[in-house]
C-alpha positions in Angstrom: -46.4 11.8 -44.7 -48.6 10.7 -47.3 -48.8 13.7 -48.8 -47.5 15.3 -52.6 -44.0 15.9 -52.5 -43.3 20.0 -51.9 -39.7 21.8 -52.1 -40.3 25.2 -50.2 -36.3 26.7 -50.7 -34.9 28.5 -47.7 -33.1 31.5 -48.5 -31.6 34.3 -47.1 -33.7 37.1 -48.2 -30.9 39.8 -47.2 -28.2 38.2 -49.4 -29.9 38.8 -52.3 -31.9 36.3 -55.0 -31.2 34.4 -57.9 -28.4 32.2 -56.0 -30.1 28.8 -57.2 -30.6 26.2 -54.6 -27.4 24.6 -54.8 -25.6 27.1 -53.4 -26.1 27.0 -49.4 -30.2 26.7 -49.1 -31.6 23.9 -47.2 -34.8 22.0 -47.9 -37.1 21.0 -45.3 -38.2 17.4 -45.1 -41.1 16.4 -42.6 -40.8 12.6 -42.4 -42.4 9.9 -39.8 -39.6 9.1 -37.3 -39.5 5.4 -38.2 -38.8 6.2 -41.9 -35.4 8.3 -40.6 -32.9 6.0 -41.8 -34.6 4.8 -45.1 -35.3 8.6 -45.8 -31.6 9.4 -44.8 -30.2 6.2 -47.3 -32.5 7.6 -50.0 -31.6 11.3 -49.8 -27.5 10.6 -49.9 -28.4 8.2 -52.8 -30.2 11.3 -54.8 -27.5 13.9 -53.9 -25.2 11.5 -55.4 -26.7 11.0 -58.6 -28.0 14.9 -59.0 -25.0 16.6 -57.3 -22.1 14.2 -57.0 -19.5 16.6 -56.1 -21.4 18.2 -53.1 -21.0 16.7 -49.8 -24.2 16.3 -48.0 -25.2 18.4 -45.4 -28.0 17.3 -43.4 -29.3 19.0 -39.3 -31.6 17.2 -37.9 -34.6 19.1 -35.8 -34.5 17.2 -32.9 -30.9 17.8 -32.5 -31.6 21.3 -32.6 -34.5 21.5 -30.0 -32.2 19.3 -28.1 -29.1 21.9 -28.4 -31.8 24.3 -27.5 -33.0 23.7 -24.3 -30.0 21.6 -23.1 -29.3 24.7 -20.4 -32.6 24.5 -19.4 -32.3 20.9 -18.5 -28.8 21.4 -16.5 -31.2 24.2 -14.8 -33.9 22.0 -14.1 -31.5 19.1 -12.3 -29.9 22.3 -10.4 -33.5 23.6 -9.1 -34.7 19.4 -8.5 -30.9 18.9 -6.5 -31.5 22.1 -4.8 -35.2 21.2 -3.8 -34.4 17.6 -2.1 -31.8 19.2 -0.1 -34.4 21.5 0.8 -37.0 18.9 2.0 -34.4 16.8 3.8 -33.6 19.8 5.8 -37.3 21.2 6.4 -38.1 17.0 7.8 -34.9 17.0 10.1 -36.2 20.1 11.3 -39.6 19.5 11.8 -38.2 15.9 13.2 -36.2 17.8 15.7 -39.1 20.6 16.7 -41.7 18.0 16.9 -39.1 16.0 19.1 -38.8 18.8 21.9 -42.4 20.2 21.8 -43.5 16.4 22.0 -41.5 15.5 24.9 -42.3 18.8 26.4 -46.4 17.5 27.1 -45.7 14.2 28.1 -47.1 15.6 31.0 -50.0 16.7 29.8 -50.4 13.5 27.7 -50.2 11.8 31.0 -52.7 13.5 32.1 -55.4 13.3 29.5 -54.7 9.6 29.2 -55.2 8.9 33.0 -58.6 11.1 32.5 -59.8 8.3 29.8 -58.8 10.1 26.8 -58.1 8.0 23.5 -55.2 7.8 20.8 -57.1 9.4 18.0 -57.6 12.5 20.6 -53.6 12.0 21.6 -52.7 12.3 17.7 -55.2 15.1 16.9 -54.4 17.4 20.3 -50.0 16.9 19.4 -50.8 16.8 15.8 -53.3 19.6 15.1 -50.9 22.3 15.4 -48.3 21.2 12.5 -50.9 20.5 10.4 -52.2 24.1 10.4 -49.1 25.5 10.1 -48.4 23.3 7.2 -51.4 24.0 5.9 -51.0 28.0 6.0 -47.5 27.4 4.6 -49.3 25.7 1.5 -51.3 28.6 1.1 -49.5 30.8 1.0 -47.2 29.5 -1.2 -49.9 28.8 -4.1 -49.9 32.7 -5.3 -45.9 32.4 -4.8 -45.0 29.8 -7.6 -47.6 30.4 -9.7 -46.3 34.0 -9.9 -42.7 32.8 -10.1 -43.7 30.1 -12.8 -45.7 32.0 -15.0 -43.4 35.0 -15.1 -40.3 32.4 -15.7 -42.4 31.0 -18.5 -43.9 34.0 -19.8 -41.7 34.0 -22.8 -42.1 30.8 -23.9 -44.3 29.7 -26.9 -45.6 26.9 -25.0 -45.7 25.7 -21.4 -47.4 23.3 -19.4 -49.8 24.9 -17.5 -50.5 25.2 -13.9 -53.6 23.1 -13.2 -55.4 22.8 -9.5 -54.0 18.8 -9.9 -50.4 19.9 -9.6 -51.1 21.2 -5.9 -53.4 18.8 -4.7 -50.7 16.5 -5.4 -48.0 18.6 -4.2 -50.3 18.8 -0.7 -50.9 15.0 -0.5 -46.7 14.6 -0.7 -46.6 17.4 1.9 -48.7 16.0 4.0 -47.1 12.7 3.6 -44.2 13.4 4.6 -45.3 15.6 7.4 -47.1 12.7 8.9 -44.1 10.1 8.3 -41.8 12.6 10.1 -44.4 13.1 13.0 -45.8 9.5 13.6 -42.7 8.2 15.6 -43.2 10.6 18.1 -46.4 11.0 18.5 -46.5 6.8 18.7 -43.6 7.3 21.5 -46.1 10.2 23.1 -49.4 8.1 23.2 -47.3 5.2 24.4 -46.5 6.8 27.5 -46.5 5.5 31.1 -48.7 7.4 32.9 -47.5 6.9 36.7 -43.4 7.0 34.9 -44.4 10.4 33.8 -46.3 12.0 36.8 -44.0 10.7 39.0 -40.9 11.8 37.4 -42.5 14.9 36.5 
C-alpha cells in the first residue's frame, strides 16, 4: 500500500507464548487487489527460500466474507423469489377486483358520459378509490419494514440504511404497477357505448 513493511504475529494468546512464528501463526498482508497475483508469486517465492520444507498456507479475506454471508445470500434470493410471487398474485387480484367492480358501473359510466362528463373525470371517479387504498396500504406499511428491517439488522456492524429514497421509489413501482393493471379496464369503461349500456341495462 505504499507504506513500511509491518509483521503484526497472530497468536493464540490461550495456548501459551514463545511458540515462534513458524509454528501455526498467520501474518496479515493488506495488498491492492491488482497486485494479488504478483504478491501471491512473491510470497511462495520467499517461503521457499526462508522455510523450504513448509507448505504454504495462505486464506484469502474475501473468501472468507464470501463463506460468511453465503446463507445470507441463499436468504435473500428466498425473500426476492417469495416477493415476485407475491406481486404477481396481489396484480391478478387487483386485475380481477377491478374487473367486476369496473363492469359493475358501466351503468353509471353511461350515465355520466351521456351527461357530458369527460375521460380524465371517468379515470379519476373508477380510479380514485384503488389509489387510496393503495395509498393507505403504503402507509402503513412504512413503520412495518422499517421495524422488521432494523430489528433483522440490528446485529450487524454495518447496514445500509433506510433512507426516505427507498420508499418513494418503492411508491412510484407501486403505483406503476397499480396503474398498468387498472388502465385496460378503465380504457374498456370510458370506451363504453352509452345507448348499448342503458339499453341492456
Amino acid at each position: 500500500m505504499g507504506a513500511s513493511a509491518t509483521v503484526y504475529i497472530l497468536d493464540d494468546e490461550e495456548k501459551g507464548q514463545g511458540r515462534g512464528w513458524y509454528d501455526d501463526s498467520y501474518i496479515a498482508i493488506r495488498f491492492r487487489p491488482e497486485n494479488k497475483e504478483a504478491l501471491y508469486s512473491y510470497i511462495v517465492k520467499l517461503q521457499e527460500e526462508i522455510c523450504p520444507n513448509q507448505n504454504l498456507k495462505t486464506r484469502w479475506l474475501s473468501d472468507k466474507v464470501e463463506e460468511q454471508y453465503k446463507s445470507d445470500k441463499v436468504m435473500a434470493d428466498v425473500y426476492r423469489l417469495f416477493s415476485s410471487i407475491a406481486v404477481v398474485i396481489c396484480c391478478l387480484g387487483l386485475l380481477g377486483l377491478s374487473l367486476f367492480d369496473v363492469r359493475q358501473r358501466y351503468r353509471e359510466v353511461a350515465i355520466r358520459k351521456a351527461n357530458g362528463a369527460h375521460r380524465k373525470d371517468l379515470y379519476l371517479l373508477l380510479g380514485k378509490k384503488y389509489m387510496y387504498v393503495m395509498l393507505v396500504a403504503f402507509v402503513l406499511s412504512i413503520p412495518v419494514t422499517y421495524l422488521f428491517v432494523h430489528n433483522y439488522t440490528e446485529s450487524f456492524i454495518e447496514s445500509a440504511p433506510l433512507t426516505p429514497l427507498i420508499y418513494l421509489e418503492a411508491l412510484g413501482i407501486i403505483l406503476l404497477i397499480t396503474i398498468l393493471t387498472l388502465v385496460y379496464h378503465l380504457e374498456k369503461a370510458v370506451r363504453v357505448n352509452v345507448a348499448s349500456v342503458v339499453k341492456a341495462e
